[in-house]
N, C-alpha and C positions, 0 to 999 in steps of 0.2 A: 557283424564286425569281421573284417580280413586279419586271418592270423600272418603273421611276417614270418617266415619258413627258411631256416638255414639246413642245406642237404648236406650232410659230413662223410665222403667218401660212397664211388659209384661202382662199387661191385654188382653181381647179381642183385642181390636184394636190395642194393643204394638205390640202380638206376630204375628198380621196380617201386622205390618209395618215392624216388625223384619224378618220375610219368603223373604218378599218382596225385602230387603237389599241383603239377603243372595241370591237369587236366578238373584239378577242383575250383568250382569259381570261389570257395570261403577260406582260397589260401594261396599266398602271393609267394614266391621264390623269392628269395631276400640276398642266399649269396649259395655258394655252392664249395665246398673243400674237397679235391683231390688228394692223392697221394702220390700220384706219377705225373713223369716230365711228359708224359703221352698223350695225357686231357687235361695240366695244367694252360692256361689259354682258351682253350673254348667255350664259345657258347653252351650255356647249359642246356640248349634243346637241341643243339647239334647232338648232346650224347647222349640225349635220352629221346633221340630220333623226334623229336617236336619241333616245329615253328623256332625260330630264332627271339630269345628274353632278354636279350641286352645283359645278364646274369653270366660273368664269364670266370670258366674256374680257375683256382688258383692253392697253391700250395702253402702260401705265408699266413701261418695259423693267428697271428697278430692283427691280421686285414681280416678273418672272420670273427676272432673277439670283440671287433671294433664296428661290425657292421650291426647294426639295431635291429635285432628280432627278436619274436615271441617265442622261439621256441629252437632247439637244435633235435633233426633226425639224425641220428649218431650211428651208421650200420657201417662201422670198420669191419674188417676180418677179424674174426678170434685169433689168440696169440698165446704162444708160450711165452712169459708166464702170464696166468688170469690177471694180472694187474696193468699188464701192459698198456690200459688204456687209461689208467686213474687220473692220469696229470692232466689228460687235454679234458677227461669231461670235470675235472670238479675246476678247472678253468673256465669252462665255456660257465658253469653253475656259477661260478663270483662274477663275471661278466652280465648279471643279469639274462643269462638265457634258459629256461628251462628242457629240461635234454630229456631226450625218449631213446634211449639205445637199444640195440638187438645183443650188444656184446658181453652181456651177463648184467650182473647187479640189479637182478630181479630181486632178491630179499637179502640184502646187505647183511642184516643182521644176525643170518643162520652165520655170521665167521665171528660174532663179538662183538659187543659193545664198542669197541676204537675201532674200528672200519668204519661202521652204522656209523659214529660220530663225527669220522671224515666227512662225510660225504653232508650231515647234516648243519655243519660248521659253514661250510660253500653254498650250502641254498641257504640261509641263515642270511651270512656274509652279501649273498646276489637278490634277495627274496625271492627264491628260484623251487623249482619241482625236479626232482629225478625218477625218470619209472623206466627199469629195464623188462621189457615186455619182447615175445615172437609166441611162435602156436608149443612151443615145447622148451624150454619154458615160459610159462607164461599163460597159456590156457588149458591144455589139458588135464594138469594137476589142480591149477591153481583155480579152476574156472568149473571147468567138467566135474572133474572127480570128487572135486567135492562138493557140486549140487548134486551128487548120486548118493553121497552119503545120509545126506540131510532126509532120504525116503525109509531108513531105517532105523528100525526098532533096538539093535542090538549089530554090533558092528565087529568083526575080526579080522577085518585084513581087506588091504584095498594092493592091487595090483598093477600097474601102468605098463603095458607092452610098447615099444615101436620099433619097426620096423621098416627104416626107409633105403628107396632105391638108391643109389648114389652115384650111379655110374653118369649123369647127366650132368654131376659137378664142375665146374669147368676147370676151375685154377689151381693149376699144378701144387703152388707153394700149398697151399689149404687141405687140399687131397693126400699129397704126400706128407708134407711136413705136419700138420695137424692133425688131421686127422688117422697119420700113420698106415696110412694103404702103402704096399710096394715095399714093405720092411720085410726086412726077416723076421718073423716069429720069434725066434729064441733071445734077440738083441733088444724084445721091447719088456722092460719092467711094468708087470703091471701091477702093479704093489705100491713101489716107491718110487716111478719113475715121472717125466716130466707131464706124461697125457693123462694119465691118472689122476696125477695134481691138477690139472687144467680141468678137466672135465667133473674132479670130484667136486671143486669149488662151488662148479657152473650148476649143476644139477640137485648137489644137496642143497641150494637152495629152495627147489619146487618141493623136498619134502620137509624141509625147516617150513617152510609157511603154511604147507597143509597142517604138520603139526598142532601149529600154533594155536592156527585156524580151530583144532579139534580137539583142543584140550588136551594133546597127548605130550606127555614127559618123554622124550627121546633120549636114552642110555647112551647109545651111538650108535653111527653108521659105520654098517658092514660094508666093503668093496665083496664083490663076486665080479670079476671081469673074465672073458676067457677073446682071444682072434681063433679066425679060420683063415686058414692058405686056402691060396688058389689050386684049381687043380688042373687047371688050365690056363696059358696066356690068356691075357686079359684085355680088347684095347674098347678105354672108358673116353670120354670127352677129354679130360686130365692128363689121358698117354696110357703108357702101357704098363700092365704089372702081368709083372714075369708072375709061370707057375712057379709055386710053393712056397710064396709071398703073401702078404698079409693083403686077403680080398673082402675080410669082414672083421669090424668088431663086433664086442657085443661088453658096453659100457653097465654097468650094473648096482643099485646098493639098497641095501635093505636097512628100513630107520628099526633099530631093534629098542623096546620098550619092556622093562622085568625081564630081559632075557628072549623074548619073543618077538620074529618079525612080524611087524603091525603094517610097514607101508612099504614097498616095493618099486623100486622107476630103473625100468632096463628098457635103453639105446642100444638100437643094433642098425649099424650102420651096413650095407651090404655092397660090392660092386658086381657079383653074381648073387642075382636074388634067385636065376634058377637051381641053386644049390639047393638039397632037399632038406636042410634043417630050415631055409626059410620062404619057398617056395608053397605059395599059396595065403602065406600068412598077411593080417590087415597091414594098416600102416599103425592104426594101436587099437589096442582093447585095453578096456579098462576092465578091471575084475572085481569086483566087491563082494565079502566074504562075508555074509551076517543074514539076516532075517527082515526084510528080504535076503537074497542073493541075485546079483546083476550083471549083465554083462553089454559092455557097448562096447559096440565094433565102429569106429570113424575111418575110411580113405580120401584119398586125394580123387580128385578128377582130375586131366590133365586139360587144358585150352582147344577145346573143340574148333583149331583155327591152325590152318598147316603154316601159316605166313608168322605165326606168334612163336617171338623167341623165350617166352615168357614162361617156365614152370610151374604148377601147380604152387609145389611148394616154395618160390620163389612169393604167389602172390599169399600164401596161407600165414608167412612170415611178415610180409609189408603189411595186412589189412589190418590187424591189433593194432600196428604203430600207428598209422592214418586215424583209426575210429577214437585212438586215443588224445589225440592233438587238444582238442578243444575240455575237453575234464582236466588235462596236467596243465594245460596253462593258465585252466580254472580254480586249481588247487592251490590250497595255502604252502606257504614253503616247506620242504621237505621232502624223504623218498615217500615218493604213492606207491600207494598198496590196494589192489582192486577190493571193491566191498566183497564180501561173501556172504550170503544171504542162509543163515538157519543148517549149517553142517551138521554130523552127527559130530557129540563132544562126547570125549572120555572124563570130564570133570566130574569129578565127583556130586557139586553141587547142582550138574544140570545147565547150568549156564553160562558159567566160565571160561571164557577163551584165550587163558594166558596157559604157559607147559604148567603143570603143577609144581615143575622144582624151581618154579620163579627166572628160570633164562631167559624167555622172551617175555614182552608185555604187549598187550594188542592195546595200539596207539591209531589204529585204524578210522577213517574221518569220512564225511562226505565230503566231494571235492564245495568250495565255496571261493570266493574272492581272494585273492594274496593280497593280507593285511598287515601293517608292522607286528600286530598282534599276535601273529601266525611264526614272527620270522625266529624263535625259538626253537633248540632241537626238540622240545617236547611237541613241535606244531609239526608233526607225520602225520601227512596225508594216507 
């Protein structure tokens, strides 16, 4: 069966999911959303450098509601504030379209019962799927680390490193404005400020779900954030950041449990990697503290093809989203949540995979057919 494929904005990783659609024969282009007056108008394979599909983009979010698909690729940009995107996808979700987004809403539930209810109310309403899925979050935590855990005996602490390049990022707004390259140091809050909140949301979700996943009661999350200035002018694909400006973060937070950090996830963003606090380091290790003790190191490769405009980590982002297509449109209504296959658990009784203080519940499902039966918020995939 041909899935009917809506591409919702062509950034980096849009036009690397939108290639991807077009180059599959089990997946048809259905319609295409823009957000600029630049490639509202064109053929959808005029901008994703392919044959001409008669699929021409357009900016009037009314005309993609309206167009019949199985599924919406949802890779806007991130946005201050994290919610910025809530209105168009639990739209496109009452629309009958099931959405795969890159732009957070990996595990809803790590912010609360009424967010998770939002969003379950619209697949409910559409008998629709929601999965926010990329390689971080998304598969590292949520995938990797904790199939590493499931090989021990006795478990104390799991650690998540990354370390990525970024100096290849192209667009200004995202570089500077979000990601805060090019600031001054001393002007950016990182405590109470607006990237903190943007990225705290974003991220504790990957250790709200491992939690969950492991039986672990989570007290709270710690912030540890620190930036590095440049110590030299800088010029990245984005433009130039003056020395003594913010050429690195380094995003941080540790799930503290009884008082103790139990799980660990530090981003560290760099525009000089050959700074010697991050020079030579993977792109992540994962660290596992117990009996065994483990360590994995995963990098990128970059496109062995001097003519590809294409990033390593542009395709390491789109490939989750594509492999997932046909499972969330298989799924009963609701946000999916990948199976996890035998974690180590902190449960006490050995088998229990909800937190012990009763915050989350594992509603976790194999994907199956969307049935009216399903279209309840208890039917989480």
């Amino acid at each position: 069966m041909t899935i009917r494929v809506v591409q919702w904005a062509t950034g980096a990783i849009g036009k690397t999911c939108l290639r991807a659609v077009l180059d599959s024969p089990e997946l048809e282009l259905a319609g295409l959303f823009v957000y600029g007056d630049r490639k509202a108008g064109r053929d959808a394979g005029d901008i994703a450098r392919r044959p001409r599909t008669g699929i021409i983009a357009t900016r009037d979010r009314d005309e993609i509601l309206a167009v019949p698909a199985d599924v919406v690729v949802h890779t806007p940009r991130l946005q201050v504030p994290y919610e910025t995107h809530d209105a168009d996808i639990l739209a496109l979700l009452r629309s009958g379209k099931n959405v795969i987004t890159t732009a957070g809403n990996h595990f809803p539930r790590a912010h609360g019962r009424e967010r998770e209810q939002m969003f379950l109310a619209a697949c409910a309403e559409g008998g629709t799927t929601l999965y926010g899925v990329g390689i971080s979050p998304g598969v590292i935590g949520e995938r990797l680390a904790l199939a590493l855990s499931g090989v021990c005996l006795d478990l104390d602490r799991i650690t998540i490193d990354e370390v990525l390049d970024a100096r290849r990022m192209p667009d200004p707004n995202f570089v500077f404005d979000v990601m805060g390259m090019g600031s001054d140091p001393a002007a950016i809050d990182l405590r109470e400020g607006e990237l903190p909140r943007l990225y705290g949301r974003l991220y504790t979700e990957t250790l709200a779900f491992m939690a969950e996943r492991m039986g672990l009661s989570v007290d709270s999350y710690e912030p540890d954030h620190r930036v590095e200035p440049a110590v030299r002018d800088l010029e990245v694909a984005a433009g130039t950041i003056r020395k003594g400006t913010v050429a690195a973060t380094e995003w941080r937070w540790h799930a503290l449990s009884a008082g103790r950090r139990v799980l660990t996830l530090s981003i560290v963003w760099t525009m000089d990697p050959a700074m010697p606090r991050y020079a030579g380091r993977d792109h992540w290790t994962v660290t596992v503290t117990g009996r065994p003790g483990l360590t994995m190191t995963l990098n990128l490769v970059e496109p062995d093809d001097p003519l590809s405009r294409t990033t390593a980590a542009q395709f390491v982002t789109a490939g989750p989203v594509i492999r997932a297509i046909r499972d969330v449109v298989a799924a009963p209504p609701g946000v999916f949540e990948p199976p996890v296959f035998a974690p180590y658990t902190f449960a006490s009784d050995g088998g229990s995979h909800g937190a012990s203080d009763g915050t989350f519940d594992d509603t976790a499902t194999s994907p199956t057919e969307k049935t009216a039966a399903n279209t309840t918020p208890e039917g989480t995939s």
